[in-house]
C-alpha positions in Angstrom: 8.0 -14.9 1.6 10.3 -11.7 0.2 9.1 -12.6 -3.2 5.6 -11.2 -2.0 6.9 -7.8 -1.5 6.8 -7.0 -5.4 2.8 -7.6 -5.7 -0.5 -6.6 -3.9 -3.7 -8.4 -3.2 -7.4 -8.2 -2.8 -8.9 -9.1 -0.1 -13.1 -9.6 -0.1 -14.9 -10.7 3.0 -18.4 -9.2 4.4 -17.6 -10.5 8.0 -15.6 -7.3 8.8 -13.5 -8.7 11.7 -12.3 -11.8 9.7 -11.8 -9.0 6.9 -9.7 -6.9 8.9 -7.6 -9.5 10.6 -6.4 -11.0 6.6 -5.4 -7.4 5.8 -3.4 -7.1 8.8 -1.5 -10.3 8.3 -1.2 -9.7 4.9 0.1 -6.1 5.2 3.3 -7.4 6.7 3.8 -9.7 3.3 2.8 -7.4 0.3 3.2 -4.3 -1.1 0.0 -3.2 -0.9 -3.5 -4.7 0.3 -7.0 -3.8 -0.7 -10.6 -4.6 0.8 -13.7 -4.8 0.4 -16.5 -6.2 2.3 -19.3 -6.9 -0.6 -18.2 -8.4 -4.7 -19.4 -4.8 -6.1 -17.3 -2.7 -4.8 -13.8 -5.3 -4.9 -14.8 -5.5 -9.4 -14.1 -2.2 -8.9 -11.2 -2.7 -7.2 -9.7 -5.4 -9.4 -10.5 -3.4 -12.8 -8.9 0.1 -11.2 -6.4 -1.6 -9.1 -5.2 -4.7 -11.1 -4.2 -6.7 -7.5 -1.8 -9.3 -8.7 -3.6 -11.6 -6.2 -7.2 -12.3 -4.8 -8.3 -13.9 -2.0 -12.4 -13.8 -1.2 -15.3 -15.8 0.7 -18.2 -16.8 -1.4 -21.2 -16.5 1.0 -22.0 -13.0 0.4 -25.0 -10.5 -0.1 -26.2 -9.8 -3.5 -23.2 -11.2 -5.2 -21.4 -14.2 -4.1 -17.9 -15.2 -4.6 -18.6 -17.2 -7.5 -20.1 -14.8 -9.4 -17.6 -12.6 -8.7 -14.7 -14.9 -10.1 -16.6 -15.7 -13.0 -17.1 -12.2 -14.2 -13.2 -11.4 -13.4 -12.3 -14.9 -15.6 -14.6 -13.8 -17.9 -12.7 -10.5 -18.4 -9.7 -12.7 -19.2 -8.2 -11.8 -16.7 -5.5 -14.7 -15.2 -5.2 -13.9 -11.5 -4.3 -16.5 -9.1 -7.8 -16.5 -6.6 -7.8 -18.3 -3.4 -11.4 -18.6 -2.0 -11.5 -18.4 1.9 -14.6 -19.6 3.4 -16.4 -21.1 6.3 -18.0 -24.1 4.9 -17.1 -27.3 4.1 -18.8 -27.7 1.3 -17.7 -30.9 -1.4 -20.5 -29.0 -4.2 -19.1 -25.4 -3.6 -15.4 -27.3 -3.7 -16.1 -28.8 -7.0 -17.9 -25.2 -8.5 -14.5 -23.3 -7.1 -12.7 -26.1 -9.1 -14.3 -25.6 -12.4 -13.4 -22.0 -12.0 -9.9 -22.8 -11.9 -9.1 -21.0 -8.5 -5.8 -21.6 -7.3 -6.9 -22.8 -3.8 -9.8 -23.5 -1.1 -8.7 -22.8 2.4 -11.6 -23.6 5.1 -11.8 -21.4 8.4 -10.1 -21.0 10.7 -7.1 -20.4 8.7 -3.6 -21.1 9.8 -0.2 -19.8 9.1 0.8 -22.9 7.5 -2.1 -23.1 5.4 -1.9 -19.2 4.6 2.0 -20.2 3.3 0.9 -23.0 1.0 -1.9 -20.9 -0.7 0.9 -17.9 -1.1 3.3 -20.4 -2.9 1.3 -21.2 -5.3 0.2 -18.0 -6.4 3.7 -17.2 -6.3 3.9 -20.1 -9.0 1.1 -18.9 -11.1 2.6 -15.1 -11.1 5.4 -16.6 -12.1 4.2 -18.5 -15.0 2.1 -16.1 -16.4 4.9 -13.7 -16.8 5.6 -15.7 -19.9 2.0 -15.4 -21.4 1.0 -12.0 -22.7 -3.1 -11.4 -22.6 -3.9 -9.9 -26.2 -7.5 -9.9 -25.2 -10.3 -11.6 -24.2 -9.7 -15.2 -24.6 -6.5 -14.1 -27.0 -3.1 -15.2 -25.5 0.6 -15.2 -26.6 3.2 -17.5 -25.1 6.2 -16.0 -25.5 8.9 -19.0 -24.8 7.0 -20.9 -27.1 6.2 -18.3 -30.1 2.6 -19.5 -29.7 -0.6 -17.6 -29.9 -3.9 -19.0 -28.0 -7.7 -18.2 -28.9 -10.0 -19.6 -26.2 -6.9 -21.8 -25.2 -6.7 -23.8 -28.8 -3.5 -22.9 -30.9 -3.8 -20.9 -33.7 -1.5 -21.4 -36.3 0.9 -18.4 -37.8 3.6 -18.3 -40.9 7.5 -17.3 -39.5 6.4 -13.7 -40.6 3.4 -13.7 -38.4 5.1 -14.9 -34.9 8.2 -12.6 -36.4 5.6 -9.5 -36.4 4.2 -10.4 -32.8 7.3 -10.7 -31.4 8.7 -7.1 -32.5 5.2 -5.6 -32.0 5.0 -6.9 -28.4 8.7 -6.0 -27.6 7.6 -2.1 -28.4 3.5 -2.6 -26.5 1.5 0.5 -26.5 4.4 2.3 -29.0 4.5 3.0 -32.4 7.1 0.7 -34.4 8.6 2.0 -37.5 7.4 0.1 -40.6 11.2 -0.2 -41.9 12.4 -1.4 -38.5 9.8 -4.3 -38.8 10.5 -4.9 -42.2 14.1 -5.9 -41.6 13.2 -7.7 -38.6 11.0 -10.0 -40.6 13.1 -10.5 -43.7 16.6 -10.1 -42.3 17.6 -13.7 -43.4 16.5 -12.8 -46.7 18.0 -9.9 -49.5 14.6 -8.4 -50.1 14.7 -4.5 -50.4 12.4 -2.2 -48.2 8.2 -2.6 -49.3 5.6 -1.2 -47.1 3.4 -3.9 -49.0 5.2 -6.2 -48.0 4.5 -5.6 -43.8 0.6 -4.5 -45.0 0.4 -7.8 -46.1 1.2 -9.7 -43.1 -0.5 -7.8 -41.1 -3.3 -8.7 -43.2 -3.0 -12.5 -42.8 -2.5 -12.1 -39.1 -5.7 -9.7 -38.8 -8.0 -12.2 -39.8 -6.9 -14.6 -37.2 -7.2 -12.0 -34.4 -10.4 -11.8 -32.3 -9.9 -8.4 -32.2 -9.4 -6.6 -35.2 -7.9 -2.9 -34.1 -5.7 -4.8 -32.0 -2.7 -4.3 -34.8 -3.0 -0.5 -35.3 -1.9 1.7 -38.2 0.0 4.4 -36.8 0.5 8.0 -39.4 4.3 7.8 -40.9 4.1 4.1 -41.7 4.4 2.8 -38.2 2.5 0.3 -36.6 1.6 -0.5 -33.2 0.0 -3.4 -30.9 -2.4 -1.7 -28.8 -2.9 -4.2 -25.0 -4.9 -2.5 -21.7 -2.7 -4.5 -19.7 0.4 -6.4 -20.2 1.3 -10.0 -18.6 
């Protein structure tokens, strides 16, 4: 499990002693392990820490696990979440399910069980380095040029895909209008026009969610503006 040792993980139970014996075992296998007792305090946690992997019980005070997952999907967020709970439970299977939770591991847990659940978060992680989260509901697969709202495909010209691409090679930093320019139209022998990026950008703002999500930067650059890349 050396692959492990590049991520971190949550860890939410409000029976203490089970809490502190998963943080012990997991200490050994990540690079760093957070924990909290109560779904309040581990939002927190997730939305200042950004754990690359969750595991949490659902029976507890005020808000239970399911709520919690839900508001962290919700955020479009994509983190692999194992639920770890005492009961055997076929509705509560079915809800965790729906949620699209990676696994349901029943106490007492074992090593072997613990293993399984890790692999295929490991397999999650590593699919979802190839999809970028744009925002809520708003995703870009890279391998496949192919941008996602709410999961359904949305369709974009060459010059479109061409402007993502370039924009999310640079995330978070300006991009020089001219650079983008000749990265769109470098199959063609069109000359330099700022009008010619403005209008893209125009076609592929109105098929954004988000619409300050393509940013105007001061000297003709433009930037692609993400709180937290895939």
């Amino acid at each position: 499990m050396k692959r492990l040792k590049k991520y971190t993980a949550l860890v939410v139970d409000d029976d203490l002693e089970s809490l502190d014996g998963m943080v012990d075992y997991f200490t050994l296998l990540f690079a760093k392990i957070y924990k909290s007792s109560n779904a309040k305090d581990a939002l927190d946690l997730v939305n200042l820490k950004k754990p690359n992997i969750i595991f949490t019980d659902i029976e507890m005070p005020e808000t239970d696990g399911f709520s919690f997952i839900s508001t962290i999907k919700n955020q479009g967020e994509s983190i692999p979440i194992v639920i770890i709970s005492a009961h055997d439970d076929k509705e509560k299977l079915l809800k965790a399910i729906r949620l699209d939770i990676v696994d349901y591991l029943i106490k007492p847990l074992t090593s072997v069980k613990l293993k399984n659940s890790l692999n295929l978060c490991i397999k999650k992680l590593e699919v979802s380095k190839s999809i970028i989260c744009l925002d809520n509901g708003l995703f870009w697969k890279k391998e496949a040029n192919i941008l996602l709202n709410q999961n359904k495909p949305v369709k974009l010209t060459t010059s479109e895909i061409k402007l993502l691409k370039i924009l999310l090679e640079n995330p978070n930093i300006p991009v020089d209008g001219e650079k983008i320019f000749y990265y769109i139209w470098s199959h063609t022998t069109k000359e330099y026009n700022p009008k010619n990026i403005r209008n893209v950008i125009y076609g592929l703002r109105k098929k954004l969610t988000s619409t300050d999500l393509i940013q105007n930067i001061y000297g003709n650059k433009y930037m692609i503006k993400l709180k937290d890349i895939a």
